[in-house]
Structure formats: C-alpha cells, structure tokens
Short mmCIF file of the C-alpha atoms (twelve columns), coordinates in Angstrom:
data_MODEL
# 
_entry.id   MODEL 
# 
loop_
_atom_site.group_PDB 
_atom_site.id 
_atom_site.type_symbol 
_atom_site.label_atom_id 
_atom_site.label_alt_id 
_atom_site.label_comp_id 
_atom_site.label_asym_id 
_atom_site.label_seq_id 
_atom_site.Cartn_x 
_atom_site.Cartn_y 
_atom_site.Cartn_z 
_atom_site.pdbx_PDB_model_num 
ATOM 1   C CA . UNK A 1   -16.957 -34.961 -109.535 1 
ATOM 2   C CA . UNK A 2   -17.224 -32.001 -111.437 1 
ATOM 3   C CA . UNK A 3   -15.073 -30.870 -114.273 1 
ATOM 4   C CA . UNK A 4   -14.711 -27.630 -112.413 1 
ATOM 5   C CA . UNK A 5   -13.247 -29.390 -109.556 1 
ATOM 6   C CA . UNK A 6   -11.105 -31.477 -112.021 1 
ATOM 7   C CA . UNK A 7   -9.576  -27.336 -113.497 1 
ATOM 8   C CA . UNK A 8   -8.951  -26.280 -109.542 1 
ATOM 9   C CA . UNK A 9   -6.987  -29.902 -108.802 1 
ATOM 10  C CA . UNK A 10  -4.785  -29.150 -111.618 1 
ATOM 11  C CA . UNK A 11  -4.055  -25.349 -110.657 1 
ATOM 12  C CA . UNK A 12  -3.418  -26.359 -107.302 1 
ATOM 13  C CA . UNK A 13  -0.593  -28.395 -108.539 1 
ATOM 14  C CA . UNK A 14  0.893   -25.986 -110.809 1 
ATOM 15  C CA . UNK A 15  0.797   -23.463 -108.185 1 
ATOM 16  C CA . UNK A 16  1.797   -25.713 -105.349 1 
ATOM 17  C CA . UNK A 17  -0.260  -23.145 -103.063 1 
ATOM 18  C CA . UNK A 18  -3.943  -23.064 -102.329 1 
ATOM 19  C CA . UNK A 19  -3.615  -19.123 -101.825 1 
ATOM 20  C CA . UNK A 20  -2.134  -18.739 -105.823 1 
ATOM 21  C CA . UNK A 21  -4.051  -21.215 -107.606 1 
ATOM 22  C CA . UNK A 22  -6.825  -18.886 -105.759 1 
ATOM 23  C CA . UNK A 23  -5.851  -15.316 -107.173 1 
ATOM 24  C CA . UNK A 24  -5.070  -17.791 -110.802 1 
ATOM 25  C CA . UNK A 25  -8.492  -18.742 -110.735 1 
ATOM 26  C CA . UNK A 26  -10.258 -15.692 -109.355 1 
ATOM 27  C CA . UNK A 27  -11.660 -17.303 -106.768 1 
ATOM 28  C CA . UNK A 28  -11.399 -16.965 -103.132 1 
ATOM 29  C CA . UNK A 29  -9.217  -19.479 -101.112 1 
ATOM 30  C CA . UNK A 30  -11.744 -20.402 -99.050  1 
ATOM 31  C CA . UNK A 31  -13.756 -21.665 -101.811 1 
ATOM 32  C CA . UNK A 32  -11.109 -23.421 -103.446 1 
ATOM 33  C CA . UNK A 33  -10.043 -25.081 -100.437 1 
ATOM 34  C CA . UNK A 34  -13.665 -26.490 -99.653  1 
ATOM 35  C CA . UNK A 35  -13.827 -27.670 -103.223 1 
ATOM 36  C CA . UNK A 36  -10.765 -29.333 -102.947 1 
ATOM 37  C CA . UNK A 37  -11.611 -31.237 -99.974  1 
ATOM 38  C CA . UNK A 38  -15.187 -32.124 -101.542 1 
ATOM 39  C CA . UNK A 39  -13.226 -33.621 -104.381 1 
ATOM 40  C CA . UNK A 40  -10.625 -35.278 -102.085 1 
ATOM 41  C CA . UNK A 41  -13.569 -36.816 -100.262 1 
ATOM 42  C CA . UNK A 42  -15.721 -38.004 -103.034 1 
ATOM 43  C CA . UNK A 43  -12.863 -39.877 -104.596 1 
ATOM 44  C CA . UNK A 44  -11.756 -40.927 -101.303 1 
ATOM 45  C CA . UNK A 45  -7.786  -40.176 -101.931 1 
ATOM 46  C CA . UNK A 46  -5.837  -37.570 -100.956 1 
ATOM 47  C CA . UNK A 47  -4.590  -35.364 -103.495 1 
ATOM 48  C CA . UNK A 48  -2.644  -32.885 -101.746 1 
ATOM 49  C CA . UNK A 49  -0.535  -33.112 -98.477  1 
ATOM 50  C CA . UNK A 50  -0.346  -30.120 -96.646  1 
ATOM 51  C CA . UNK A 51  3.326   -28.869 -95.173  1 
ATOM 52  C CA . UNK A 52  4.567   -25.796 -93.514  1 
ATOM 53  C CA . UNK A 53  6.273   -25.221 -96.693  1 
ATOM 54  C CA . UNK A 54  2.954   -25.137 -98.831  1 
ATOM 55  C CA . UNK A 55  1.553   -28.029 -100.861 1 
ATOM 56  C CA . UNK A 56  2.602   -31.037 -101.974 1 
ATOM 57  C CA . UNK A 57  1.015   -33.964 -104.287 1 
ATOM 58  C CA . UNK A 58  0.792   -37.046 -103.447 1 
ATOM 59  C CA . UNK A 59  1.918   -40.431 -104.851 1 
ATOM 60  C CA . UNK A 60  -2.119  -40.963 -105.296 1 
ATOM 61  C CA . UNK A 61  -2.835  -37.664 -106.343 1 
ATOM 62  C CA . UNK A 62  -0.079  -37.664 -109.200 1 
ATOM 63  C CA . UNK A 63  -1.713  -40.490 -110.960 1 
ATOM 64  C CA . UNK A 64  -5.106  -38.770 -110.556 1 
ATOM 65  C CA . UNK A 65  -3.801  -35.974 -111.860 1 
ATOM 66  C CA . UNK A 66  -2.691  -37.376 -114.614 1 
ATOM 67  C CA . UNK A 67  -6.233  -38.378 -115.556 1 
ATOM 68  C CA . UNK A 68  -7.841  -35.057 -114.795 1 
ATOM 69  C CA . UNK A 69  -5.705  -33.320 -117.431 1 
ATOM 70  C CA . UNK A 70  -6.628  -35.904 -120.058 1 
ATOM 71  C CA . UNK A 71  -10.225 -35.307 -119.138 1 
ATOM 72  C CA . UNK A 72  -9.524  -31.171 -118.962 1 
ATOM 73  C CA . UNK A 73  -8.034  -31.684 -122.308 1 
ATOM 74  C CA . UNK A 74  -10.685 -33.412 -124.069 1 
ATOM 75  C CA . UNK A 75  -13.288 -30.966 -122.537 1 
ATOM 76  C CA . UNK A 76  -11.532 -28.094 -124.211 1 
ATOM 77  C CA . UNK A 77  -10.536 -29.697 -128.041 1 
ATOM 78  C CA . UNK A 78  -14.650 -30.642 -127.359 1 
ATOM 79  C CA . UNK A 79  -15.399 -26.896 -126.336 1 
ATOM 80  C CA . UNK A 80  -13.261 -25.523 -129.240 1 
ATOM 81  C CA . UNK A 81  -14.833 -28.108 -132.437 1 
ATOM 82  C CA . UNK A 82  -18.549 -27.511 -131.349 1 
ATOM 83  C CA . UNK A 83  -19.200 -24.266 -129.723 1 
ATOM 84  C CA . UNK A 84  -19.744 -21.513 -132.193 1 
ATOM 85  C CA . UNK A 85  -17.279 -18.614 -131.868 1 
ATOM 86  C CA . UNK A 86  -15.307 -19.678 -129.102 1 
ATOM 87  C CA . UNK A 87  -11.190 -20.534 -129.678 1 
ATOM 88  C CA . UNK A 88  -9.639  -22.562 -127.761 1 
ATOM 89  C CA . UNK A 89  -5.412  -22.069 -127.453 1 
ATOM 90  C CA . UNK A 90  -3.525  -25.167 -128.321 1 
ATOM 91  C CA . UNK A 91  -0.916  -26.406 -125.890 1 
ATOM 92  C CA . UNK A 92  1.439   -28.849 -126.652 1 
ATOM 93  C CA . UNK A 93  4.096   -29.550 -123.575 1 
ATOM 94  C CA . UNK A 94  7.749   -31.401 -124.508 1 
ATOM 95  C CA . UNK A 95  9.816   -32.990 -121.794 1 
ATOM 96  C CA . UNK A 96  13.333  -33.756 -122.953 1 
ATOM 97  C CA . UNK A 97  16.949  -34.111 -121.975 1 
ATOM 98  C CA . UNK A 98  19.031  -31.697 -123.631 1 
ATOM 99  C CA . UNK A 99  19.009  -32.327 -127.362 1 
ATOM 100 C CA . UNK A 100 19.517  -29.259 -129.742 1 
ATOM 101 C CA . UNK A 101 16.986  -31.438 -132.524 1 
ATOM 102 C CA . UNK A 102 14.278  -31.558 -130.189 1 
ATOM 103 C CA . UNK A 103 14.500  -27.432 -129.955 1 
ATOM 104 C CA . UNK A 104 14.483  -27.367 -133.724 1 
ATOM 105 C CA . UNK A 105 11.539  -29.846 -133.936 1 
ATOM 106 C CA . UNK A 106 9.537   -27.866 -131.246 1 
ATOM 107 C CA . UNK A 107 10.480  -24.553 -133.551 1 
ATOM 108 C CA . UNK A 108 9.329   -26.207 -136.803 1 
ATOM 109 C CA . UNK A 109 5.644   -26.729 -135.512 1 
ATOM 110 C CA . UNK A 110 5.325   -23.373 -133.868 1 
ATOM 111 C CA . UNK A 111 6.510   -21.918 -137.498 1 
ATOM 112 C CA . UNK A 112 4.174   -24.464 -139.322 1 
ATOM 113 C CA . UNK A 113 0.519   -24.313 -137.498 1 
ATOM 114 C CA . UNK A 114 0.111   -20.950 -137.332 1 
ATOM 115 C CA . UNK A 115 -1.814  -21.103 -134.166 1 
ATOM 116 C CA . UNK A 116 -3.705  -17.747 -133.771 1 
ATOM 117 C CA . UNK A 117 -3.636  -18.888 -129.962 1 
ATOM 118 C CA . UNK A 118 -1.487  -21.481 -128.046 1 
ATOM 119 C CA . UNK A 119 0.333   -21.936 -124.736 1 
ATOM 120 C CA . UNK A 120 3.565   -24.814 -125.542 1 
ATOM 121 C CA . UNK A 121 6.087   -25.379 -122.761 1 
ATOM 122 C CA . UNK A 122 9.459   -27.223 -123.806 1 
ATOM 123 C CA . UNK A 123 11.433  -28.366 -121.065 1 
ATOM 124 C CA . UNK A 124 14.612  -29.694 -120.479 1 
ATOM 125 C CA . UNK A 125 14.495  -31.541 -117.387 1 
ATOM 126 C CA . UNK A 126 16.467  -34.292 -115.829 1 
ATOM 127 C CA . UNK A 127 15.807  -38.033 -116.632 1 
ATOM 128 C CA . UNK A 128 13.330  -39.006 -113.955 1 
ATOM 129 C CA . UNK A 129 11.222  -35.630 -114.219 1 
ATOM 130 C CA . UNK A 130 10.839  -36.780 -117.808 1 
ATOM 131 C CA . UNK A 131 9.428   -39.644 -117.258 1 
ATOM 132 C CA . UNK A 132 7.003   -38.519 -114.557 1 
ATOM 133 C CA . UNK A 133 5.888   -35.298 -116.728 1 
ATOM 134 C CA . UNK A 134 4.921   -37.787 -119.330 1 
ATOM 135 C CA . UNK A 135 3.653   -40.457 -116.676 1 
ATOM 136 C CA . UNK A 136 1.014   -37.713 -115.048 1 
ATOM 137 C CA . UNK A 137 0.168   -36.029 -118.870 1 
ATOM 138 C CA . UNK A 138 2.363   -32.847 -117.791 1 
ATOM 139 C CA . UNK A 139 4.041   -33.727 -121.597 1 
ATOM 140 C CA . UNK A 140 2.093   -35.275 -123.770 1 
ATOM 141 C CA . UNK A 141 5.752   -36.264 -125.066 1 
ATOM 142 C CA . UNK A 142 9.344   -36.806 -123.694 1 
ATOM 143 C CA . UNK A 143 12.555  -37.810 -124.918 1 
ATOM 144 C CA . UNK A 144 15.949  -39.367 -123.556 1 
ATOM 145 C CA . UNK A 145 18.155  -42.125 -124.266 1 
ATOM 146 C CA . UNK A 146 18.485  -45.928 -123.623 1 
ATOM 147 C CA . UNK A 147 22.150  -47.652 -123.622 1 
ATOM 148 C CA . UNK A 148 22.756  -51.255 -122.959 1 
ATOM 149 C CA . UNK A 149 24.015  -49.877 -118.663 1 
ATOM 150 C CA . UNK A 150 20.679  -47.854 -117.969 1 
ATOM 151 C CA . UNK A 151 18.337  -49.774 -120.074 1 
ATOM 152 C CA . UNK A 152 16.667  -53.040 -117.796 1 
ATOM 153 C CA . UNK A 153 16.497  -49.740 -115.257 1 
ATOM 154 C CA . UNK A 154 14.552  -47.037 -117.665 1 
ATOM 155 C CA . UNK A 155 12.586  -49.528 -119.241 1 
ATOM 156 C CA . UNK A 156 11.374  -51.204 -115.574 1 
ATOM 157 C CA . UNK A 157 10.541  -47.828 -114.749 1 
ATOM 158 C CA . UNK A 158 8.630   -47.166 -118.332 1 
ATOM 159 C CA . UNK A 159 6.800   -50.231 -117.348 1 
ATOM 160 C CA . UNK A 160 5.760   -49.623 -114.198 1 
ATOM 161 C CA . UNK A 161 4.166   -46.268 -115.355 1 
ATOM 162 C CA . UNK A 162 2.615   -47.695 -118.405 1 
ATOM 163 C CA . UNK A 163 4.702   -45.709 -120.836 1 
ATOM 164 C CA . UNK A 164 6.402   -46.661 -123.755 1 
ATOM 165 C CA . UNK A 165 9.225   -46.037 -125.664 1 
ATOM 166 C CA . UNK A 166 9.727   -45.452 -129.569 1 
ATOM 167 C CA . UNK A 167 13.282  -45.598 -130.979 1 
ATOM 168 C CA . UNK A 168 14.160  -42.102 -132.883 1 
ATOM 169 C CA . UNK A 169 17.851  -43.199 -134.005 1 
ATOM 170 C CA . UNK A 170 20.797  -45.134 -132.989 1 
ATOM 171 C CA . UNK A 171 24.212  -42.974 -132.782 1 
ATOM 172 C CA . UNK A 172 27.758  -43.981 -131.336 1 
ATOM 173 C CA . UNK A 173 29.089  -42.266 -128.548 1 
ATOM 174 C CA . UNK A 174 31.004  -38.741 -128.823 1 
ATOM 175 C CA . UNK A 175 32.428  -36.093 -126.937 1 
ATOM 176 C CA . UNK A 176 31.683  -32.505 -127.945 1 
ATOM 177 C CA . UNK A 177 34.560  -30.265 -127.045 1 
ATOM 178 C CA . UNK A 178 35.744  -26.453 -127.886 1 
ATOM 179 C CA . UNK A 179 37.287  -26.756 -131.366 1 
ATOM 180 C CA . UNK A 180 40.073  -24.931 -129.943 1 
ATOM 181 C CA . UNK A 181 40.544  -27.764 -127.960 1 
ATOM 182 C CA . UNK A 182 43.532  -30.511 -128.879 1 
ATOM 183 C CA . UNK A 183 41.407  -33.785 -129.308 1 
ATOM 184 C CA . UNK A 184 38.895  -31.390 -131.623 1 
ATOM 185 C CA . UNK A 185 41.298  -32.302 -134.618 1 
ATOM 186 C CA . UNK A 186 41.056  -36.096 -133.547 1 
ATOM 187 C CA . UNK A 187 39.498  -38.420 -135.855 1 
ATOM 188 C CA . UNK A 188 38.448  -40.394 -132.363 1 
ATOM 189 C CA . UNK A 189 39.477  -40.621 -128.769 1 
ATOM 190 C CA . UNK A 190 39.647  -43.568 -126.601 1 
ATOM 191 C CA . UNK A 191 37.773  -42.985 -122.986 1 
ATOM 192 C CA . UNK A 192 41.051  -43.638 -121.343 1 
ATOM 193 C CA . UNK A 193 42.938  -40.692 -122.551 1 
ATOM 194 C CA . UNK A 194 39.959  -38.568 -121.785 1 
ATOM 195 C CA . UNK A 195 41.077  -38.793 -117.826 1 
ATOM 196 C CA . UNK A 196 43.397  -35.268 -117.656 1 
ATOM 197 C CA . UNK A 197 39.779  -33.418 -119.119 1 
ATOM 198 C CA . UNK A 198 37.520  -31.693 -116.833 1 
ATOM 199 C CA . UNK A 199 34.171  -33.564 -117.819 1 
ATOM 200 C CA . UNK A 200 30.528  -32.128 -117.932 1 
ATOM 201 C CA . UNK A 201 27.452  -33.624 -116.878 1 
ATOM 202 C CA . UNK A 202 23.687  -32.498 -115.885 1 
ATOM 203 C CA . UNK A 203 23.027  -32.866 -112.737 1 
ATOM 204 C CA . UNK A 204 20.178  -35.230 -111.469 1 
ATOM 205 C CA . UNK A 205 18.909  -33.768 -108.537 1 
ATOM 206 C CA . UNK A 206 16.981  -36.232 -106.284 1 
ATOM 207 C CA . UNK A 207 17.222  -39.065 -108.481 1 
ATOM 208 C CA . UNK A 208 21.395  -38.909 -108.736 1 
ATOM 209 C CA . UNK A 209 21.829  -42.551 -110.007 1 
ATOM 210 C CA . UNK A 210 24.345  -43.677 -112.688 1 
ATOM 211 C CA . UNK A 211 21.011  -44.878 -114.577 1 
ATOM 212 C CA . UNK A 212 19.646  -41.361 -114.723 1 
ATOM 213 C CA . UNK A 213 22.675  -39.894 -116.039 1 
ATOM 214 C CA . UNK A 214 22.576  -38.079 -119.747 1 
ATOM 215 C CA . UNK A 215 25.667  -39.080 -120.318 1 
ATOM 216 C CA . UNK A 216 27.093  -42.665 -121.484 1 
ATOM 217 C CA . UNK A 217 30.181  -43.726 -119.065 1 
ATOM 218 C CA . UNK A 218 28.363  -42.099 -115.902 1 
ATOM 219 C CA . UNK A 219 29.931  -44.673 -113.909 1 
ATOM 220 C CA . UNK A 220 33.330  -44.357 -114.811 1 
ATOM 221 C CA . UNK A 221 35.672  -42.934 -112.272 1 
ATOM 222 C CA . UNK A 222 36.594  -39.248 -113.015 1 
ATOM 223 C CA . UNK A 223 39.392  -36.770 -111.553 1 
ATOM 224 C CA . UNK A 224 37.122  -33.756 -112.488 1 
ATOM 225 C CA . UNK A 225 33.529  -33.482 -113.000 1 
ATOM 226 C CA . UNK A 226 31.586  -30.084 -113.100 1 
ATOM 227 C CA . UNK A 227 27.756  -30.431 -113.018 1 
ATOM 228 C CA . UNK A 228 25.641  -28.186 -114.614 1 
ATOM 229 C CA . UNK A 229 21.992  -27.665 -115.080 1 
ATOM 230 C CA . UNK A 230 21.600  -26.416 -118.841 1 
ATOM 231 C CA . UNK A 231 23.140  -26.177 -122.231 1 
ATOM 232 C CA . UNK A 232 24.052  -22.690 -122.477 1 
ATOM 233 C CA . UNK A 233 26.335  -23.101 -119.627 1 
ATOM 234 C CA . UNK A 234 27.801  -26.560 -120.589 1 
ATOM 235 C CA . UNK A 235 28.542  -25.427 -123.896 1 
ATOM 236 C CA . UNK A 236 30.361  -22.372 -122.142 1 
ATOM 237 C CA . UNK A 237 32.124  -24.432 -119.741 1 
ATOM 238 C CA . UNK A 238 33.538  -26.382 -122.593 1 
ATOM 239 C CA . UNK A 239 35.043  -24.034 -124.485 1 
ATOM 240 C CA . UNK A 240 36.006  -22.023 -121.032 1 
ATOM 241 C CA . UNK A 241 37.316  -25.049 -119.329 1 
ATOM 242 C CA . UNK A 242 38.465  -26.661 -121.763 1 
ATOM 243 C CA . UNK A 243 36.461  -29.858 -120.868 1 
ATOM 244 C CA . UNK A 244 33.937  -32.743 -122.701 1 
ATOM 245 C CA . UNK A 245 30.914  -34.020 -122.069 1 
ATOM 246 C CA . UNK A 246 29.674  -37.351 -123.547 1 
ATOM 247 C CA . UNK A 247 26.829  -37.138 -126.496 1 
ATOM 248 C CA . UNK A 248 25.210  -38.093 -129.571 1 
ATOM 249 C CA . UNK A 249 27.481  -36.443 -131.511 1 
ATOM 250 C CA . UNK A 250 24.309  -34.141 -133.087 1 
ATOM 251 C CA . UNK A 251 24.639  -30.687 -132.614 1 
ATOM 252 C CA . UNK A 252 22.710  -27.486 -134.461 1 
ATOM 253 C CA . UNK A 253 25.014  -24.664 -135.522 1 
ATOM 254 C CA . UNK A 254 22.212  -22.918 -135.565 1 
ATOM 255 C CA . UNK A 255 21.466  -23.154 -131.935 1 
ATOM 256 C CA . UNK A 256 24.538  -23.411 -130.858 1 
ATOM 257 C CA . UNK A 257 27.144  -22.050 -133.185 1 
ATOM 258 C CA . UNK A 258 30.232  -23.540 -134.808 1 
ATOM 259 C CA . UNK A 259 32.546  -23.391 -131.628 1 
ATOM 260 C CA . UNK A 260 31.287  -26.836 -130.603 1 
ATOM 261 C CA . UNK A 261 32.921  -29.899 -132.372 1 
ATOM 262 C CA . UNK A 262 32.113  -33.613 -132.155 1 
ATOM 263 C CA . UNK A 263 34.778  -36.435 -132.008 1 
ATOM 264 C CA . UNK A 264 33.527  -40.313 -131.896 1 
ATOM 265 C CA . UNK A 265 34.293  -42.393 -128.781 1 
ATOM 266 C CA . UNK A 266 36.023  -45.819 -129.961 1 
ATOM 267 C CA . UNK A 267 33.786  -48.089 -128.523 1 
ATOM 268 C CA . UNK A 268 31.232  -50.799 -129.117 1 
ATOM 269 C CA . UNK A 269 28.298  -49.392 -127.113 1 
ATOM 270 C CA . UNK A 270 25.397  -46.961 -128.881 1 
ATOM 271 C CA . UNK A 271 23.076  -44.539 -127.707 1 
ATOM 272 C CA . UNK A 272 19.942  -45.226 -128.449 1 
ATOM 273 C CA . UNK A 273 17.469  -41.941 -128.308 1 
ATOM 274 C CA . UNK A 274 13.987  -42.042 -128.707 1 
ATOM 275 C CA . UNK A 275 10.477  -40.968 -127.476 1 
ATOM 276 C CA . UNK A 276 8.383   -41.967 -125.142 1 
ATOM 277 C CA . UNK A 277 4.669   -41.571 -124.767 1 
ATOM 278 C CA . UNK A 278 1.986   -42.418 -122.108 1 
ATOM 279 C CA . UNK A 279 -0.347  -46.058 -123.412 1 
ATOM 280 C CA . UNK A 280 -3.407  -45.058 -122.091 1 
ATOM 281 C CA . UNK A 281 -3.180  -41.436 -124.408 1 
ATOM 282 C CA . UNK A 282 -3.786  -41.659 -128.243 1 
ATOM 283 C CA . UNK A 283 -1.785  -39.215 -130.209 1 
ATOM 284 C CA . UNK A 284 -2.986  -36.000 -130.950 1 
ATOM 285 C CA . UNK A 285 -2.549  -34.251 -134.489 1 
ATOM 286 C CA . UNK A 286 0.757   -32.035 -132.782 1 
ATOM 287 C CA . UNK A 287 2.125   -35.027 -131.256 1 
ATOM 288 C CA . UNK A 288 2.518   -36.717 -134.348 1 
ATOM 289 C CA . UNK A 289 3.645   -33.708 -136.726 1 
ATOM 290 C CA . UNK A 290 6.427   -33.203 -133.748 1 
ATOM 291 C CA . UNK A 291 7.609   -36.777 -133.966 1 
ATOM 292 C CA . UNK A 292 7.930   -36.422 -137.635 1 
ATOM 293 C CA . UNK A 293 9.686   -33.021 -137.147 1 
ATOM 294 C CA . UNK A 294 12.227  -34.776 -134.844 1 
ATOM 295 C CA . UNK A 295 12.997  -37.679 -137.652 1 
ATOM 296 C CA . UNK A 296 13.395  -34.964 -140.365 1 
ATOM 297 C CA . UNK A 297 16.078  -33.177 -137.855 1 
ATOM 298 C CA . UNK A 298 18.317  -36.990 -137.058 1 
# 
C-alpha cells in the first residue's frame, strides 16, 4: 500500500467517478482504475461498488477511508515542516447543523491565521451526515445538539463510531420568528398556542427520524410544516410566512440581520449543543483555536 494509492482512494470518493478523479489527478482512467483494484486487492476489501449510476463507497471502504485521510494528512503537515521551500495549504473542514456561531467561529480563524494558502470547507449538513463526515475524517470537527428525546439515540450512534461528544453550552428552548410577527413581543410562548403557526424545519433526507431532527418537539403533531434545506431560506420563510422554527435562541445580527427575534419556550427541557470529535484523532492546532472561537461566540 502506497501513499499514492491512499491520494487516488480518496479522490475517487470525492469525485464519486473513476473518469473525474482521473482528469483531477491527471492521470488516465485506466491507470487509476488498475491502481484502485491493486489497492482493493492488497487490503482485501472492497472500497468502491460499482453502479450504472457511477460509484459508490462502501460500508468497508468508508471506515478505510477514514484512515487514509488521517494518513494523507500527516504525510502533508510532515511534507510541509521538513522539506525546504515547499508550502503546504492548510485545510480545516467543519460539519455542523445550522448555527450562525459556528459561521462566526469558522470566520474568526480564517481572519486570525493568515494562511498564505488553505482550502477550509464549512458545511451545514443534516444530523446523520455530521456524524459520518466526522466518523470517516471528512471534518475533523462537527457540531449538533443533544436533548433528553434524541440523546440514548445520538450518543449510541457516537459510540458505535468511536466519536465523542464535548458540551459547548446548555440553552432553553426558543422559537425565532419575524419581529413583525405577534408572539415577537411575547416575553414566552407555550408550545400549545404555537399550533395555528406554519413551523420550519430542515429536512433530513435519508435518515428522516424524529432523533435526527434540528429541532426540539420534532415529534409533536403539527397542522403545517414546511421543510427546508438552509438558513437563508428559513429565515425568509419566517418572516414571509409568518412561521417559527424551534432553536437555541442564539442568533448573529451580523449574519443574519435584526428581522429575526427570539422568544423562550416555557418548558423544562434544554438543548444541549456541543462538539463532537473522532477518539482515534488528536487535535490539531486549528481544531483547538476553533473550539475556543466557538466558546468566545456562546
């Protein structure tokens, strides 16, 4: 196993075609498909499943991926610190449900390294991509919540992927509405009278459950629901609709304006946000200035 064949794996998967990870690499396809196979041999899984629609990883091949990015990784911070003249770019990847603090955090240490070079992806992804991103070292980092309904389910999950999770802040339930919206000049609301509101939620794809939901109260009946896939258009559909969405309550002007207003839920339960992070990684230098970036920003 070569590290070579370790760099073609990995933009096989990020291509999800033999023919583009090809053209990526400046290879031909012929060649990349024979090393592929070599490697597939020699470790005696197999990585990718072929389809009709193009290529697929497998369950086995996720996991070894994971591992082959840690290795790629190390190989370049290694090229970078002790070969004379040559830069490496850093990369940093964030997976995250759709907080405006972890936008401001990623901002802060793009502002603050100064990186002559560096390729960073932020993404904000549903629940279970999160967790699988950080599972197969997509993210070296990924955020989301736990509540006292999805938690035995995350945290089973977490397990079984040998991540962990690290507990940013605790926060009672909101709603964000419009503030030209009537229960904007509330000093709370009770879920109840909540039921006449057209209410927001990201959709979860594949992975649909209750437990995956963003938002607190996902199994609560509701009259009308409107699923969307990011935060510009949920905060649009808010003050269009006139709707809610359930939240933290933390929200960056900055980011977002001022149009957006948050009213506490009266209840009992919290939210519970934090990060998680894989156990078999140690944290790197940007890791660990972004967590403290995200605790200066809640």
């Amino acid at each position: 196993m070569t590290l070579q064949q370790l760099k073609y794996a990995i933009a096989v998967a990020e291509k999800s075609s033999i023919s583009e990870a090809a053209k990526s690499l400046f290879i031909s396809q012929p060649t990349l498909s024979s090393a592929i196979k070599e490697l597939e041999s020699e470790i005696n899984i197999t990585i990718f499943v072929r389809t009709s629609k193009g290529i697929n990883t497998s369950p086995e091949g996720e996991e070894f991926l994971g591992y082959a990015r840690q290795v790629v990784e190390q190989a370049n911070l290694l090229e970078s610190k002790y070969t004379k003249g040559k830069v490496s770019k850093s990369r940093f990847n964030v997976s995250t449900q759709h907080y405006s603090f972890a936008v401001n955090a990623f901002v802060d240490i793009l502002k603050s390294r100064g990186f002559d070079e560096y390729e960073f992806t932020l993404r904000e992804t549903r629940t279970y991509e999160i967790i699988n991103d950080v599972k197969t070292l997509k993210s070296q980092i990924g955020i989301l919540y736990l509540s006292e309904f999805n938690e035995s389910v995350i945290k089973k999950l977490l397990e079984e992927n040998r991540l962990a999770f690290y507990e940013l802040f605790t926060a009672k339930p909101h709603i964000f509405v419009s503030r030209a919206n009537e229960l904007a000049k509330r000093k709370s609301v009770r879920t109840e009278e909540l039921e006449d509101y057209p209410r927001l939620s990201f959709e979860q794809g594949e992975y649909n459950s209750f437990y995956y939901a963003e938002e607190m109260f996902s199994a609560l009946e509701h009259r009308k629901c409107i699923k969307v896939s990011d935060r510009a258009t949920l905060f649009n559909l808010l003050i269009g609709m006139d709707g809610y969405t359930v939240c933290t309550g933390i929200i960056s002007e900055e980011l977002n304006g001022d149009n957006i207003v948050a009213v506490p839920i009266e209840t009992d339960e919290v939210i519970r946000v934090g990060y998680i992070l894989h156990k078999g990684v140690g944290r790197t230098e940007i890791v660990e200035e972004y967590i403290e970036a995200l605790k200066r920003y809640v």
